[in-house]
C-alpha positions in Angstrom: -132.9 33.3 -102.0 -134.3 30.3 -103.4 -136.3 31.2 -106.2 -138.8 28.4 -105.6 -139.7 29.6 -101.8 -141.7 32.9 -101.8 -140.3 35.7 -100.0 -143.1 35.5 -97.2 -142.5 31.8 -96.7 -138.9 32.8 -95.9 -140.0 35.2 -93.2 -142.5 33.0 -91.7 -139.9 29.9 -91.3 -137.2 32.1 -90.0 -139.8 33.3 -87.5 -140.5 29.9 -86.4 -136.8 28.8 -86.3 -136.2 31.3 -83.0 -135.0 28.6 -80.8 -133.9 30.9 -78.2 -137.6 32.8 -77.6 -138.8 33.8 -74.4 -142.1 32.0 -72.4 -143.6 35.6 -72.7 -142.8 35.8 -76.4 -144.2 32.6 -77.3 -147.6 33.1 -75.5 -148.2 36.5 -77.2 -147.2 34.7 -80.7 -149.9 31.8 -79.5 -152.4 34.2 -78.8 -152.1 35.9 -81.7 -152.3 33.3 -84.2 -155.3 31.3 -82.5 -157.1 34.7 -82.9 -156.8 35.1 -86.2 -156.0 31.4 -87.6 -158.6 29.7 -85.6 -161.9 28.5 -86.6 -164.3 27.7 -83.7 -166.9 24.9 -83.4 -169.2 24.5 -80.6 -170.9 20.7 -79.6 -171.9 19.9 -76.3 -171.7 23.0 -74.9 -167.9 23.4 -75.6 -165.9 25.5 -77.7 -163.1 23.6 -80.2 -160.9 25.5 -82.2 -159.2 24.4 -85.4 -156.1 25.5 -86.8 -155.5 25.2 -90.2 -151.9 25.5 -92.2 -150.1 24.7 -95.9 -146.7 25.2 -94.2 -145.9 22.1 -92.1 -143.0 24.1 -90.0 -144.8 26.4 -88.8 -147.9 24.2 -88.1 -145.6 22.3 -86.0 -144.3 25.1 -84.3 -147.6 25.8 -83.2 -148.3 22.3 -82.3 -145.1 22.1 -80.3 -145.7 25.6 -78.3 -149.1 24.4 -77.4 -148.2 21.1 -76.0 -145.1 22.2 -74.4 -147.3 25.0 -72.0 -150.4 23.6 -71.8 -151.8 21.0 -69.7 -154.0 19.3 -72.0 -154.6 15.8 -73.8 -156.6 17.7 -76.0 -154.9 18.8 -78.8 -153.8 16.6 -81.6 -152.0 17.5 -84.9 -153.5 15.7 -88.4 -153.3 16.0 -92.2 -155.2 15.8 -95.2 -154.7 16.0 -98.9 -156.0 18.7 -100.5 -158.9 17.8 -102.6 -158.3 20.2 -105.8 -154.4 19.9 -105.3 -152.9 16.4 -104.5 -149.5 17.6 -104.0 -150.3 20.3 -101.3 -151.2 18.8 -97.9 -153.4 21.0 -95.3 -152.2 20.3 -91.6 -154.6 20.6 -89.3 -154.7 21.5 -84.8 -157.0 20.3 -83.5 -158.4 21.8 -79.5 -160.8 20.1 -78.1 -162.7 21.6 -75.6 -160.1 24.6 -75.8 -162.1 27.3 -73.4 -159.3 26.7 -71.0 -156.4 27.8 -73.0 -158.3 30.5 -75.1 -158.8 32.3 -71.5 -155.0 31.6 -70.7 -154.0 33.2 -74.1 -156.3 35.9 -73.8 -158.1 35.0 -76.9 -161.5 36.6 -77.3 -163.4 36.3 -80.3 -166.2 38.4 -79.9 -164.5 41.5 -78.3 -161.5 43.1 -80.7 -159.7 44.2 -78.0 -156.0 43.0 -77.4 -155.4 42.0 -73.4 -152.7 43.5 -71.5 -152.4 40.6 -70.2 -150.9 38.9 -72.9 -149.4 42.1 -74.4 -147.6 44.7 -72.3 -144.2 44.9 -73.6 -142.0 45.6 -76.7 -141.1 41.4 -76.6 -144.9 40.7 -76.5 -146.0 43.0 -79.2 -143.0 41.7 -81.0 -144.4 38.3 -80.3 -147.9 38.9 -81.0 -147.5 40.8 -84.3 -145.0 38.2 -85.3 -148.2 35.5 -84.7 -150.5 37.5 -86.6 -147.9 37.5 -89.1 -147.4 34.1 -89.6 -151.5 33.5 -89.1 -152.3 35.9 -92.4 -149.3 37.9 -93.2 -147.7 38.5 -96.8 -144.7 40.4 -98.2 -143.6 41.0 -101.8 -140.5 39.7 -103.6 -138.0 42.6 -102.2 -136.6 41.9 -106.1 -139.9 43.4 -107.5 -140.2 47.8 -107.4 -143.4 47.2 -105.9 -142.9 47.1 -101.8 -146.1 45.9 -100.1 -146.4 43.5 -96.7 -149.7 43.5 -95.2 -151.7 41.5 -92.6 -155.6 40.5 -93.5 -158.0 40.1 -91.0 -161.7 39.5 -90.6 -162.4 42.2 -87.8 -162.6 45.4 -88.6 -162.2 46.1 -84.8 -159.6 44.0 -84.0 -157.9 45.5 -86.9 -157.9 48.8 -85.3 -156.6 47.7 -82.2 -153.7 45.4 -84.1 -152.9 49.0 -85.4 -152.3 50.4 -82.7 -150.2 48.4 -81.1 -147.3 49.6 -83.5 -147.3 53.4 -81.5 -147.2 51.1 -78.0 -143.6 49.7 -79.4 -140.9 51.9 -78.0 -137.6 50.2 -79.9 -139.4 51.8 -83.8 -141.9 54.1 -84.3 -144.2 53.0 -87.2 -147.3 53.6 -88.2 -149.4 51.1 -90.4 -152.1 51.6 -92.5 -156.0 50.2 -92.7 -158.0 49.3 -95.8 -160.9 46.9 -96.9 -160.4 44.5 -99.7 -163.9 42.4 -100.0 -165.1 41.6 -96.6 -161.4 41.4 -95.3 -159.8 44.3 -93.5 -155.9 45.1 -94.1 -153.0 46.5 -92.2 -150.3 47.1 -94.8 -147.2 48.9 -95.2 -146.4 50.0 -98.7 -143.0 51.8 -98.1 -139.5 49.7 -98.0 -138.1 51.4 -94.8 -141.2 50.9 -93.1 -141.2 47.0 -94.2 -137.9 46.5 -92.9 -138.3 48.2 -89.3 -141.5 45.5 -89.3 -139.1 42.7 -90.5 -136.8 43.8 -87.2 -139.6 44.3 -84.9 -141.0 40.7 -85.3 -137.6 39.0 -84.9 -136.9 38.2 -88.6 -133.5 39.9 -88.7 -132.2 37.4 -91.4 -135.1 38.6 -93.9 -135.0 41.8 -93.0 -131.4 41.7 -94.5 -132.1 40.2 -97.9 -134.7 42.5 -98.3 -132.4 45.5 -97.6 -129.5 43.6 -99.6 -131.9 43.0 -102.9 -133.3 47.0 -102.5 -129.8 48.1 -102.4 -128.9 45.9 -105.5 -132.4 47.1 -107.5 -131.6 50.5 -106.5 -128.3 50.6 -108.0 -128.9 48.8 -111.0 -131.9 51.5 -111.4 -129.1 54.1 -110.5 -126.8 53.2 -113.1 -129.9 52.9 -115.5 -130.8 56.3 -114.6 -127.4 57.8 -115.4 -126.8 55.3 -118.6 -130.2 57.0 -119.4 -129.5 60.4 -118.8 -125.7 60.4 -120.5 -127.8 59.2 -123.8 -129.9 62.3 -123.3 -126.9 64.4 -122.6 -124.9 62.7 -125.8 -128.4 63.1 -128.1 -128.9 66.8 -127.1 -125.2 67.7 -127.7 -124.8 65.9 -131.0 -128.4 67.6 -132.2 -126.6 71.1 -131.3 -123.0 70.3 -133.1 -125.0 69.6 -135.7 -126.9 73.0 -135.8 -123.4 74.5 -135.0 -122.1 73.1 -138.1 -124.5 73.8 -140.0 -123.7 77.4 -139.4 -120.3 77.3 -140.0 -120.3 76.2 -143.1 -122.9 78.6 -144.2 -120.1 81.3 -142.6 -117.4 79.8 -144.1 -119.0 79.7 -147.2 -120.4 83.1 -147.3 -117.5 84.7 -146.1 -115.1 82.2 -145.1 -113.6 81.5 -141.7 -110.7 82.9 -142.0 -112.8 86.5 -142.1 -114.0 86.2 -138.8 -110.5 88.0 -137.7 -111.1 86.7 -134.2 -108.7 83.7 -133.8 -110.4 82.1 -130.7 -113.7 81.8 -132.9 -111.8 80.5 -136.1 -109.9 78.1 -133.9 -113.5 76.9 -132.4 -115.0 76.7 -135.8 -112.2 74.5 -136.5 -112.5 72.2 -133.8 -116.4 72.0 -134.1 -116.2 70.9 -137.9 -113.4 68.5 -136.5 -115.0 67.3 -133.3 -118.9 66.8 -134.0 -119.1 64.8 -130.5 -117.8 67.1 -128.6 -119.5 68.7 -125.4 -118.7 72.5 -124.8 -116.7 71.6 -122.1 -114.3 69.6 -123.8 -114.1 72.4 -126.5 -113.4 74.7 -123.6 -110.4 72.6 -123.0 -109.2 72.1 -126.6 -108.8 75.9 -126.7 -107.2 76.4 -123.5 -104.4 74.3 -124.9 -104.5 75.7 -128.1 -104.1 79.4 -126.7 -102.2 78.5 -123.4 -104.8 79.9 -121.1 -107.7 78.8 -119.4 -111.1 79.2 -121.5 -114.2 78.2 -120.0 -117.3 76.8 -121.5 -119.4 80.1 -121.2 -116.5 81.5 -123.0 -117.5 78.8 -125.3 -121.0 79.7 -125.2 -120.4 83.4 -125.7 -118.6 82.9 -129.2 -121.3 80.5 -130.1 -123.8 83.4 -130.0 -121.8 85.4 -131.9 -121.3 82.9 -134.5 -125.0 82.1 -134.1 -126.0 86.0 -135.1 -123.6 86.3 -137.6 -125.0 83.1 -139.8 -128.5 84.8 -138.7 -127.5 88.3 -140.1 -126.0 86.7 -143.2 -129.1 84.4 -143.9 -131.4 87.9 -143.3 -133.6 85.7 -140.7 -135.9 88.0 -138.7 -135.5 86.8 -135.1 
């Protein structure tokens, strides 16, 4: 992924590069966006809407759809500079006298409901979450830890009913959450399984797989971390208790010497601990079984451990 194009830019242009999408599809997509991106002007007893846009694809995209279906003169595509930012250009729909095609999209700005006229099937509620996606959508880097794609919106009932539309979709069950942030209301998914079956459900199928492609890389480099991290722990923790174990053994050996133990499976260990300081019981266990020709295991290991252990206490006179 092109480190210079954000992550929800990527989505957005792959959404807007479906050359094969269906009438129905499109409409929904339409609808959706003009709710959510359009700003509404009223002269002369008419209603123009304004669409506004950074990214000049999917401006255009929109442009296009509208011309293509809709009988009108009325709807002209400019630009401007912006004022604070020179090198960023805002793109600009323009409807004129748009009551017409808001009614034909279903777009009602008052009410929060969602028509079934425009929505009604898993390809139009793919279509119109995929508008209200491109309209105010955003999605983490999948290369950060922290998963988050969310959809902000002005209505706090239209919201609601954007929510539910994820329960009407038969293909995925999902279900988003709702929370305010200022005067804005948000439907956000914080979960990566959950932002992937959204990524598939609005027709991004090429995002959804370098999301799921840079989760599986994070996840096993945080794997491997995870292990490296935990052999250090297991390699710190053994080394602290050879030490100790040593310790020991020569306080045995010189007290009384090892050779007094008159149990040659704990001189032989004594021998190998003072040798091997590294060593994990385990791989004692396996030095002895060679040394003796028969299988010892670790507990045995463990077992004459303690008995070392409570001879060095016994001999040091250490209340327990």
């Amino acid at each position: 992924m092109d480190k210079k194009i954000t992550f929800s830019r990527l989505v957005k242009e792959e959404l807007v590069s479906d050359v094969t999408m269906s009438h129905e599809r499109l409409l929904a997509l339409l609808s959706a966006y003009i709710r959510i991106n359009g700003v509404l002007s009223f002269s002369n007893k008419k209603i123009d809407v304004y669409l506004k846009s950074e990214n000049a694809k999917i401006i255009k995209f929109i442009y296009k759809g509208l011309k293509d279906n809709f009988l009108t003169s009325n709807i002209s595509l400019n630009y401007s500079k912006k004022s604070n930012n020179k090198r960023k250009t805002n793109y600009i729909i323009e409807i004129i006298d748009a009551e017409n095609l808001l009614n034909e999209l279903s777009v009602n700005y008052i009410e929060g409901k969602i028509s079934k006229e425009i929505v009604y099937d898993d390809e139009t509620i793919s279509g119109y979450l995929a508008g209200a996606f491109l309209a105010s959508g955003s999605i983490n880097s999948p290369e950060t830890s922290n998963y988050h794609l969310e959809i902000s919106l002005v209505s706090e009932n239209y919201a609601k009913w954007l929510s539910r539309l994820f329960a009407k979709y038969h293909k995925i069950e999902m279900e988003p959450k709702i929370t305010s942030r200022r005067d804005k209301y948000i439907i956000y998914f914080k979960k990566g399984d959950q932002i992937s079956n959204f990524l598939i459900m609005i027709g991004a199928a090429n995002s959804c797989m370098e999301f799921e492609n840079q989760r599986a890389y994070r996840d096993f480099s945080n794997n491997a971390n995870r292990l490296a991290n935990l052999d250090a722990a297991n390699l710190s923790r053994t080394i602290s208790k050879a030490e100790e174990q040593i310790m020991e053994i020569k306080y045995i050996d010189e007290k009384l010497g090892i050779h007094a133990l008159h149990n040659p499976k704990k001189e032989m260990l004594c021998y190998f601990r003072l040798d091997n300081e590294s060593s994990s019981m385990s791989e004692l266990a396996n030095m002895l079984s060679k040394e003796f020709g028969y299988v010892i295991t670790k507990s045995n290991v463990n077992h004459l451990f303690r008995d070392l252990h409570e001879l060095y206490i016994k001999l040091r006179g250490i209340e327990v």
